[in-house]
C-alpha positions in Angstrom: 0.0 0.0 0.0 3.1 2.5 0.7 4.3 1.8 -2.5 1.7 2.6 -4.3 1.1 5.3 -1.6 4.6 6.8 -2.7 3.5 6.1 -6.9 0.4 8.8 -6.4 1.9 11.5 -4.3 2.3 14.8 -6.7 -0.2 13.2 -9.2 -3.1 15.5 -9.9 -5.6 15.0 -8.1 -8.4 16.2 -10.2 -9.0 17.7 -13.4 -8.6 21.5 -13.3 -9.6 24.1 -16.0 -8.1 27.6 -16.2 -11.0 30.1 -16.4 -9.1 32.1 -19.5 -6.6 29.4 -21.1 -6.8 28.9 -24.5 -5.0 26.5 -26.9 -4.3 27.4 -30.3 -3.2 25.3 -33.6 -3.5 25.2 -37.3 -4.6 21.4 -37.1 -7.9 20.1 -35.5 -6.9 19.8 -32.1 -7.9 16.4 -31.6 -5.6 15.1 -34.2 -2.8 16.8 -32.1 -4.0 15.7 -28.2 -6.3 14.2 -26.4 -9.9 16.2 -25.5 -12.6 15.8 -23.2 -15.4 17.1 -21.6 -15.6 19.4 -18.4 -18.1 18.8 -15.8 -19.6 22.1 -17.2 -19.9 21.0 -21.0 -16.3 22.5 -21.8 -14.1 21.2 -24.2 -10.5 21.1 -22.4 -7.1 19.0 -23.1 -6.4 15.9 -20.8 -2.3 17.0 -21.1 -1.6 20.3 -18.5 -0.2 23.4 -19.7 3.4 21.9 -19.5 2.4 18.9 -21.5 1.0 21.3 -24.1 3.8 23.5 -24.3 6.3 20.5 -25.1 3.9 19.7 -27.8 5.0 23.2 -29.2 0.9 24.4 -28.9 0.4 27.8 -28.3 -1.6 28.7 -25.0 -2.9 32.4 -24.2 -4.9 33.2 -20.9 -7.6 35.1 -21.9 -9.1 37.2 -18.7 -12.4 38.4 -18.2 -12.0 41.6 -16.3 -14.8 43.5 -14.4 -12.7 46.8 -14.7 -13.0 46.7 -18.3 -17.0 47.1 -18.5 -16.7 49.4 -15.7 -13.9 51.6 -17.6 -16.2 51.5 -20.9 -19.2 52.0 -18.8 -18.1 55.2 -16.8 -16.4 56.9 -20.2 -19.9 56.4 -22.2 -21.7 58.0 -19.1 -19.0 60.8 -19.1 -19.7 61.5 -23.1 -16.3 59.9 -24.2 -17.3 58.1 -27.1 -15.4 56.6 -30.1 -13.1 53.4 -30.3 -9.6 55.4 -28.4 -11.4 56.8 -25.9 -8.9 54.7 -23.3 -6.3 56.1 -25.1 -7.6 59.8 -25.0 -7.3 59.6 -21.1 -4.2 61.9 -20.8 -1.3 59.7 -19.6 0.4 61.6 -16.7 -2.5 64.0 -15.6 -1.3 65.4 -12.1 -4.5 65.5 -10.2 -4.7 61.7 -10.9 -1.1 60.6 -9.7 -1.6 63.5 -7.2 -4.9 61.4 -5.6 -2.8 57.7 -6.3 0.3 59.4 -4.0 -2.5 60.6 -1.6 -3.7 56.7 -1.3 -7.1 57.6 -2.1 -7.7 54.4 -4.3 -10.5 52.5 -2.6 -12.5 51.8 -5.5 -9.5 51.4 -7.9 -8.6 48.2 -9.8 -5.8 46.8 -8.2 -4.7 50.0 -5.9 -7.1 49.8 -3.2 -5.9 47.1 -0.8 -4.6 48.0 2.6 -0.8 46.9 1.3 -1.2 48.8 -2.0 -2.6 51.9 -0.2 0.2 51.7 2.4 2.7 51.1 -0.6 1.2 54.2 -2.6 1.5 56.3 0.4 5.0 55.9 0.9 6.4 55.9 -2.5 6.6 59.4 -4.4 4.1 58.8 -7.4 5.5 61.0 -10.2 4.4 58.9 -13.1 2.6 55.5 -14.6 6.0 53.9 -14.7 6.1 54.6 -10.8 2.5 52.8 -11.0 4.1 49.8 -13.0 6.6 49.5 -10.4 4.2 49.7 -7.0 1.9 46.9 -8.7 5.3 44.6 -9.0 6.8 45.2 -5.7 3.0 44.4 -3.7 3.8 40.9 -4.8 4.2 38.5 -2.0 8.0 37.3 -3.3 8.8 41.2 -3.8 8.0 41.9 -0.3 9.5 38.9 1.1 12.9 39.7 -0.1 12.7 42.8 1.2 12.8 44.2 -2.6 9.4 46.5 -1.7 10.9 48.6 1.0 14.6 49.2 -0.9 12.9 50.5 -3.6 10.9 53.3 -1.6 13.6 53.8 0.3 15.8 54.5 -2.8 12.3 56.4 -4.8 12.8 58.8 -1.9 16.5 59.2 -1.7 16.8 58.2 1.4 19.4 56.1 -0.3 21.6 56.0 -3.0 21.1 53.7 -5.9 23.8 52.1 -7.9 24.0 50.0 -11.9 25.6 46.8 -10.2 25.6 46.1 -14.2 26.0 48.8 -16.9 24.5 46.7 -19.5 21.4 47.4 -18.1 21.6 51.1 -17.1 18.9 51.8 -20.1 16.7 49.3 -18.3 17.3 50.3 -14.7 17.1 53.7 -14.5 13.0 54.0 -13.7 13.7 51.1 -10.6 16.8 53.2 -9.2 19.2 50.0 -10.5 17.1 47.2 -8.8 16.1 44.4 -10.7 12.5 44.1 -10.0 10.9 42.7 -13.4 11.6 38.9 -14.9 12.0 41.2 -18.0 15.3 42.5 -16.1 16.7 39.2 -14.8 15.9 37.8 -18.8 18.0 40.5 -20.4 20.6 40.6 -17.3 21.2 36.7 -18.2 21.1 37.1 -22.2 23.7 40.2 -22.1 25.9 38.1 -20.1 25.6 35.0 -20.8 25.6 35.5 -24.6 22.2 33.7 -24.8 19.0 34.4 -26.6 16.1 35.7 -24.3 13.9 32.5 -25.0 17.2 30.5 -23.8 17.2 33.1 -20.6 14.0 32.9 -19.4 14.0 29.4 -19.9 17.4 30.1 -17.3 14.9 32.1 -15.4 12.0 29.8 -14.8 14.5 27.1 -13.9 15.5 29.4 -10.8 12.2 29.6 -9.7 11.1 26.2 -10.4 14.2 25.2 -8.3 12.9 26.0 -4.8 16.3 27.1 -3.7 17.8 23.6 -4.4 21.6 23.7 -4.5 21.9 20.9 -6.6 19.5 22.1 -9.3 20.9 25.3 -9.2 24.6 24.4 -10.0 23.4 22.5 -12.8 21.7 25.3 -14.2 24.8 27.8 -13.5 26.7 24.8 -15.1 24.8 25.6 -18.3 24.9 29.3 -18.0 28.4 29.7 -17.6 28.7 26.8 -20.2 27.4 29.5 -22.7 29.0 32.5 -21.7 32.4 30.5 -22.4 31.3 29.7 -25.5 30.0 33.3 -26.3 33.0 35.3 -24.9 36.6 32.6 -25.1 39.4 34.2 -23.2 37.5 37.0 -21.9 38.4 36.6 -18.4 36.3 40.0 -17.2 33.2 38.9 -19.2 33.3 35.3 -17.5 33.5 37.3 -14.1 30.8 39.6 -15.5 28.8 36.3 -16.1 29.3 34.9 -12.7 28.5 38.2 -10.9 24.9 38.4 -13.2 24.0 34.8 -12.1 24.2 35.2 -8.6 22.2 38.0 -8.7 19.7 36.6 -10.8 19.7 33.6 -8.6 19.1 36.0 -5.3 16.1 38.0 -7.3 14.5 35.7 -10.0 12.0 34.2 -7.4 11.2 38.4 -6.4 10.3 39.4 -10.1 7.1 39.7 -11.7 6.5 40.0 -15.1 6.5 43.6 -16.4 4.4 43.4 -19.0 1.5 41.9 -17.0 2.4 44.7 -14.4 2.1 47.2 -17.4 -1.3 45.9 -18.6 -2.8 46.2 -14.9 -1.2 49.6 -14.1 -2.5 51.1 -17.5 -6.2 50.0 -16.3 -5.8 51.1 -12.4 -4.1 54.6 -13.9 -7.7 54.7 -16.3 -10.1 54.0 -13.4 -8.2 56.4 -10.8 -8.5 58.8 -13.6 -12.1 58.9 -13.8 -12.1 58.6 -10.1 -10.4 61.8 -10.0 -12.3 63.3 -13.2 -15.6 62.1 -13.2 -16.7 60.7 -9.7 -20.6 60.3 -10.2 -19.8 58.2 -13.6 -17.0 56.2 -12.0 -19.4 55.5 -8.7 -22.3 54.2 -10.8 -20.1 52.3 -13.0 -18.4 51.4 -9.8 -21.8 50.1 -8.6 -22.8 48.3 -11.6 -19.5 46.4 -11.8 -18.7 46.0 -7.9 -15.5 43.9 -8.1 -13.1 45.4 -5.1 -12.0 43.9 -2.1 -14.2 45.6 0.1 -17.9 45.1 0.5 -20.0 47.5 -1.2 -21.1 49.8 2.1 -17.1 50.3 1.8 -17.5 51.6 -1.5 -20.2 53.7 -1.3 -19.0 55.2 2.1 -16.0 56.1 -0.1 -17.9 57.8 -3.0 -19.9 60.0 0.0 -16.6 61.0 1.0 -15.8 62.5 -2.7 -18.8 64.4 -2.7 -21.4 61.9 -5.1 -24.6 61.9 -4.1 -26.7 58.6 -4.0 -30.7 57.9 -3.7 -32.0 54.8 -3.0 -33.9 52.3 -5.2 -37.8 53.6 -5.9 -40.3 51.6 -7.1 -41.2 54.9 -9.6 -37.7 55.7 -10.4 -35.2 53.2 -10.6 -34.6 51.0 -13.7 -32.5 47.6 -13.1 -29.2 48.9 -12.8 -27.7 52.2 -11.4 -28.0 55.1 -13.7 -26.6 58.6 -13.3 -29.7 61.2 -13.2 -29.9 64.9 -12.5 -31.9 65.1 -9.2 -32.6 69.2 -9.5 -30.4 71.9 -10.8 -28.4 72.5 -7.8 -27.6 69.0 -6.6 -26.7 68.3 -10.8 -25.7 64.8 -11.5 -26.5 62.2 -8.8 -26.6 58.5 -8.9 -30.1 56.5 -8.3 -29.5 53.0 -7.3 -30.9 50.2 -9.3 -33.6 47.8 -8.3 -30.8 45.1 -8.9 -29.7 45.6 -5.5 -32.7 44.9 -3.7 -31.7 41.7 -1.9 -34.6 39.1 -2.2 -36.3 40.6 -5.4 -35.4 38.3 -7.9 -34.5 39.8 -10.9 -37.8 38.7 -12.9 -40.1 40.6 -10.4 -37.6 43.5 -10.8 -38.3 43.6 -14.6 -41.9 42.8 -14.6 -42.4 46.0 -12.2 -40.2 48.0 -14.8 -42.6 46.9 -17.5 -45.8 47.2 -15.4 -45.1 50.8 -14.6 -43.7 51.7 -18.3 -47.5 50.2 -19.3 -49.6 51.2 -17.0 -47.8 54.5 -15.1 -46.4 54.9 -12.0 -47.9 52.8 -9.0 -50.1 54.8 -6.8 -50.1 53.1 -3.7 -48.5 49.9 -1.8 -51.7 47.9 -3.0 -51.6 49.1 -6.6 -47.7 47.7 -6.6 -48.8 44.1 -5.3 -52.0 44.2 -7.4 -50.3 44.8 -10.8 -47.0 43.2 -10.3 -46.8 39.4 -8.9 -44.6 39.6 -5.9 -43.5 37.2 -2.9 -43.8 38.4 0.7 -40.3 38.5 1.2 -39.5 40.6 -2.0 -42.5 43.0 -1.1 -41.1 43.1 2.4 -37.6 44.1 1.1 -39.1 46.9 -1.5 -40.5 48.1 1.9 -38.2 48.0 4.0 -35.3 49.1 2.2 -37.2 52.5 1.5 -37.6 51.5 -2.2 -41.5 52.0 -1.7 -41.3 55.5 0.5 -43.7 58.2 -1.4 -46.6 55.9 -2.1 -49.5 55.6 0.2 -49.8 54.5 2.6 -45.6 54.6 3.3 -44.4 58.1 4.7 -40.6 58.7 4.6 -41.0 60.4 7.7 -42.8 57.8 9.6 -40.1 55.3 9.0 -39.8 52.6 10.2 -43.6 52.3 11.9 -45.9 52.1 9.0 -43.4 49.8 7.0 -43.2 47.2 9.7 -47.1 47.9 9.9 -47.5 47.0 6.4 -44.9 44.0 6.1 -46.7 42.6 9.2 -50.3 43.1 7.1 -48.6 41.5 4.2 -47.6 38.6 6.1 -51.5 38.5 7.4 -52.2 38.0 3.6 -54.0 41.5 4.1 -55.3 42.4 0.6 -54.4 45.6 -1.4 -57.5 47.8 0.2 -56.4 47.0 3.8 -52.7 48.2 2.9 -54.1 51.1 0.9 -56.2 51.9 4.3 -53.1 51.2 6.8 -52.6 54.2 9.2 -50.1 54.3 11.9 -49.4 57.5 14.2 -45.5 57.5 14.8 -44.9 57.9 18.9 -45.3 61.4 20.0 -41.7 62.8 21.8 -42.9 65.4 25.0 -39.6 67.1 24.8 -37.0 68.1 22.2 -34.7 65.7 24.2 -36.8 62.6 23.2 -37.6 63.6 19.6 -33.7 64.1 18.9 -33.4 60.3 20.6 -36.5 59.2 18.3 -35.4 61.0 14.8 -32.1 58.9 15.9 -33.3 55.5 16.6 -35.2 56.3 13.5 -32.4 57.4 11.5 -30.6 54.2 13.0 -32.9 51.9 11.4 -33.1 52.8 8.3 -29.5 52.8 7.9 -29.7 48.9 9.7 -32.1 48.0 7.2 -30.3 49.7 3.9 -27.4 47.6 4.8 -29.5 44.5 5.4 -31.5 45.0 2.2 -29.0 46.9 -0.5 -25.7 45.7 1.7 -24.6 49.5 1.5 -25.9 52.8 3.7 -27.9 55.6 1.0 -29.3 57.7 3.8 -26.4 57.9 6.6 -23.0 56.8 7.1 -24.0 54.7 10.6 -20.7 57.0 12.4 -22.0 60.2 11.4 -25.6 59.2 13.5 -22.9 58.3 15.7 -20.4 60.7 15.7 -22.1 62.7 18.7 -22.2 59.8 21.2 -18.4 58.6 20.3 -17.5 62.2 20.7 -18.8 61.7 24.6 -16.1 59.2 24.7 -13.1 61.2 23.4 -13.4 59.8 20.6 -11.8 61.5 17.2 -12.8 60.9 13.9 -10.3 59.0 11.5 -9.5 62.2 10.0 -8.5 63.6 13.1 -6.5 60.9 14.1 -4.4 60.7 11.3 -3.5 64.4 11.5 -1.9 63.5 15.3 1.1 63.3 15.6 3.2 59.9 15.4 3.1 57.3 18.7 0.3 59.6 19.5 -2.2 57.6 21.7 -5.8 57.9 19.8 -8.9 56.3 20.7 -11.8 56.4 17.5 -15.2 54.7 16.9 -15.4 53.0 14.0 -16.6 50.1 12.4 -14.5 47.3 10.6 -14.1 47.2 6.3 -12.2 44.0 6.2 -10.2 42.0 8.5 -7.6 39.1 7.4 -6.0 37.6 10.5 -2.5 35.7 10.4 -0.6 32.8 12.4 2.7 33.6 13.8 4.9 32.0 15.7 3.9 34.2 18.7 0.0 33.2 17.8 -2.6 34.7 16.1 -2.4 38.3 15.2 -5.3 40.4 13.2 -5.0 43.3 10.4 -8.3 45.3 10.3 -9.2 48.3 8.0 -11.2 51.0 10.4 -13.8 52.9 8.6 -16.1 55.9 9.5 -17.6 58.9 7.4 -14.2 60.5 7.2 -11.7 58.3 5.8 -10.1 54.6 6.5 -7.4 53.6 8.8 -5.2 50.3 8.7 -4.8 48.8 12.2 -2.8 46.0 13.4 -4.0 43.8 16.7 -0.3 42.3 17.4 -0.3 38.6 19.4 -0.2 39.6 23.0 -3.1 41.7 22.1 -4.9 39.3 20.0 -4.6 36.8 22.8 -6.2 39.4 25.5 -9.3 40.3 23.6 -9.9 37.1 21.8 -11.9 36.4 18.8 -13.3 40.1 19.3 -13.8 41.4 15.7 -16.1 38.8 14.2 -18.5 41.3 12.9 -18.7 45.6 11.1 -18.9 46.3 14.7 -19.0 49.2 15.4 -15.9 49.4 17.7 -14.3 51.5 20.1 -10.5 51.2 19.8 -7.6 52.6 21.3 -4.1 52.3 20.5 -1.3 54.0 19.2 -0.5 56.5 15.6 2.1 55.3 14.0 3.4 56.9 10.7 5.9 55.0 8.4 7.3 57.4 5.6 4.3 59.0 5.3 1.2 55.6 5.6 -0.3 55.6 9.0 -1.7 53.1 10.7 -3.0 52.2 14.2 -1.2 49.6 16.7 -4.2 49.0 18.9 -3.8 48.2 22.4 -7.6 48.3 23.0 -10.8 47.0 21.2 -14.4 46.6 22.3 -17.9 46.6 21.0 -19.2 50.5 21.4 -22.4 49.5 22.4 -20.1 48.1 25.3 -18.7 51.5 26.1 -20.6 52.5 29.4 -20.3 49.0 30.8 -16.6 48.9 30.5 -16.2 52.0 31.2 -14.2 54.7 28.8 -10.6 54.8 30.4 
């Protein structure tokens, strides 16, 4: 049984299918390799991508890429029209690189992650090639080798850079001399080595491929230097040369990443930071449309509020399936109504059948007209209601939210028909003193907001920190923006609630990264082991939290070391100190 044990491990296990690979040939392809069917009703190849790159086949992964209907879609709803519109978008436009340095990316393909926002903050962003190099150096191997912070060091001459090889001084001068690209460590290898490029980055892969084994790694220095001989005889300082250019390659190959594909990405990130920066109500409702980020949508849309767009909720008499840019009134201009694809429970057939019902027939009058003249579940009437989709029509009053919409979605559930909806009439409480009726537009106010994120996973009416802002001020509390304008190892304490959280095993124990969030801005903060292990399992949920700990400021990213962390609706009982 070992044996055969030993014969399986490193086999694969199942069959796996790229999501963009493609194989190309002049000849049928089942005259050249064997086929078969995916679970899904794919054709793919039985041999894996090595197998069909032996066979000399060529293979191209072929990407489907939210940020490419969200580019197109936010440059049509700008007025950018024509086939080059991308390449219309000017290509180092200072408000754009100025907002990339500034690390106000959430929302941005590929900057907006709490280590690309940390890395954009640091380095000085002067141009896309500075872009190219940020999205190369986030890489896990860049990082690692402590390649990342070099760089920024070096980017802002806090060190001084030196060519460790002239021959690639025309290549080096945008990374300050560091090889960073597998474009670099190619070239490095082919100038030296005498080699073509296909033969060096077949040198290249080997290094990677190798682990760090010693003894595969002489063999393929073996081969190198084998070449380099052959390429310059008798040259005793080109052999050195040679030598010198494969240990280096050997440090760095497993560090780089490939240029091109860091190119391709940076060119879109650049485009959608661009209309960030240009044309924020397009980019938001594309950005909504086409919701692909690392952060959950509230994130998102927290982050457009902050730039000034303007969003109203989903309305049974306004909204068409998606999110579409409207003009509210003159003086709000351009403002972005969310679609009725982001009711949660209404199923996207009831969506479009209430589209067509009011396109036919005119707008609904009333709660009962809806249910009478479009075919609706409980649940999906319930979330209309709710979310504040249905405010406007009798009998649902904005300002009496959330009384007569739990009224009517407890009617509903009664199987009530449309005249007893139509007929519903519920007197909010009555506050005696101006005390009470602050406390009751709050709770009020509080609701809504609960069930906006419950029903549309994002807040349209409030930002649930600014309802809150008053009460965590009682508590000391700052707002992220004030915090981050302390000064470093300044001890802050801030409400907020959580983005995204990713925690890590060490060899101390578990620590936790968490991105803070209110209505001002985002904070990175790190709970460190011997925290971790005195407040447990603690951030489990948005919170929101109270949390103390202490500013610190790394060449010019901030982030938060936090030596306290509770639930705020815990605050009184624990006390504030």
């Amino acid at each position: 049984a070992l044996t055969l044990i030993r014969r399986l491990v490193g086999r694969p296990r199942h069959v796996a299918v790229h999501p963009g690979g493609i194989v190309i040939d002049w000849r049928p392809l089942d005259q050249v390799l064997p086929l078969e069917l995916a679970p899904k009703g794919v054709v793919i190849t039985q041999y894996d991508l090595v197998a069909v790159g032996k066979l000399g086949l060529v293979k191209i992964d072929l990407l489907g890429n939210r940020c490419l209907s969200e580019i197109e879609e936010a440059l049509t709803l700008a007025g950018w029209m024509g086939p080059l519109r991308l390449e219309a978008i000017p290509a180092e436009d200072p408000p754009t690189l100025k907002m990339i340095g500034r690390a106000q990316t959430i929302g941005c393909f590929q900057l907006e992650s709490p280590a690309m926002r940390s890395l954009l903050a640091r380095l000085p962003i002067r141009q896309q090639s500075d872009l190219i190099a940020a999205l190369a150096l986030i890489r896990p191997g860049a990082a690692a080798g402590e390649v990342k912070n070099t760089f920024v060091r070096l980017a802002r001459g806090e060190e001084k850079g030196a060519m460790p090889f002239p021959v690639l001084a025309d290549r080096l001068h945008e990374t300050h001399g560091l090889l960073i690209y597998e474009e670099d460590i190619m070239v490095l290898l082919a100038r030296t080595g005498g080699i073509t490029l296909g033969e060096a980055d077949e040198l290249r892969r080997g290094i990677v491929k190798s682990g760090g084994d010693q003894l595969a790694l002489s063999s393929l220095q073996a081969r190198f230097l084998k070449c380099a001989g052959s390429s310059f005889p008798k040259d005793n300082r080109a052999l050195a040369r040679a030598r010198r250019a494969w240990s280096v390659a050997a440090r760095f190959a497993a560090y780089s990443f490939n240029k091109a594909h860091a190119a391709s990405y940076a060119l879109l990130a650049y485009c959608s930071a661009y209309l960030k920066a240009h044309h924020p109500v397009e980019f938001g409702c594309a950005l909504l449309n086409h919701h692909q980020g690392l952060y959950p949508l509230r994130t998102e849309v927290a982050e457009l509020a902050r730039m000034g767009v303007k969003l109203l909720g989903p309305q049974v008499n306004e909204s068409v399936y998606r999110s579409q840019c409207v003009v509210a009134d003159t003086a709000a201009g351009k403002v972005v109504r969310v679609g009725l694809d982001k009711v949660r429970h209404l199923s996207r057939r009831a969506a479009l059948q209430m589209i067509e019902a009011r396109e036919k027939g005119g707008p609904f009058l009333s709660l009962g007209d809806l249910v009478q003249r479009v075919r609706l579940a409980v649940n999906e009437v319930a979330a209309l209601v709710l979310s504040g989709a249905c405010d406007g029509i009798p009998p649902l009053d904005g300002a009496a939210y959330p009384f007569v919409h739990e009224a009517a979605v407890e009617r509903l559930r009664q199987k009530a028909d449309a005249g007893d909806l139509d007929g519903l009439r519920v007197v909010p409480p009555q506050p005696a003193t101006g005390e009470d009726a602050e406390r009751m537009r709050l709770y009020q106010a509080l609701v809504r907001v609960r069930n906006e994120l419950g029903y549309l996973e994002m807040h349209v009416s409030a930002h649930p920190m600014a309802l809150l802002r008053g009460e965590a001020s009682r508590y000391s509390c700052l707002s992220i923006e004030e915090a981050t304008r302390s000064p470093g190892e300044s001890t802050v304490r801030i409400a907020a609630i959580v983005a995204a959280m990713r925690r890590v095993l060490t060899r101390q124990g578990p620590m936790q990264f968490i991105t803070l969030e209110d209505e001002t801005g985002v904070l990175e903060a790190v709970v460190f082991p011997v925290v971790y292990r005195r407040i447990g399992e603690r951030v489990t949920t948005p919170g929101p939290f109270l949390v103390v700990g202490k500013l610190k400021v790394q060449e010019g990213a901030e982030h938060l070391e936090v030596g306290r962390l509770e639930p705020f609706h815990d605050r009184k009982r624990r006390g504030s100190s």
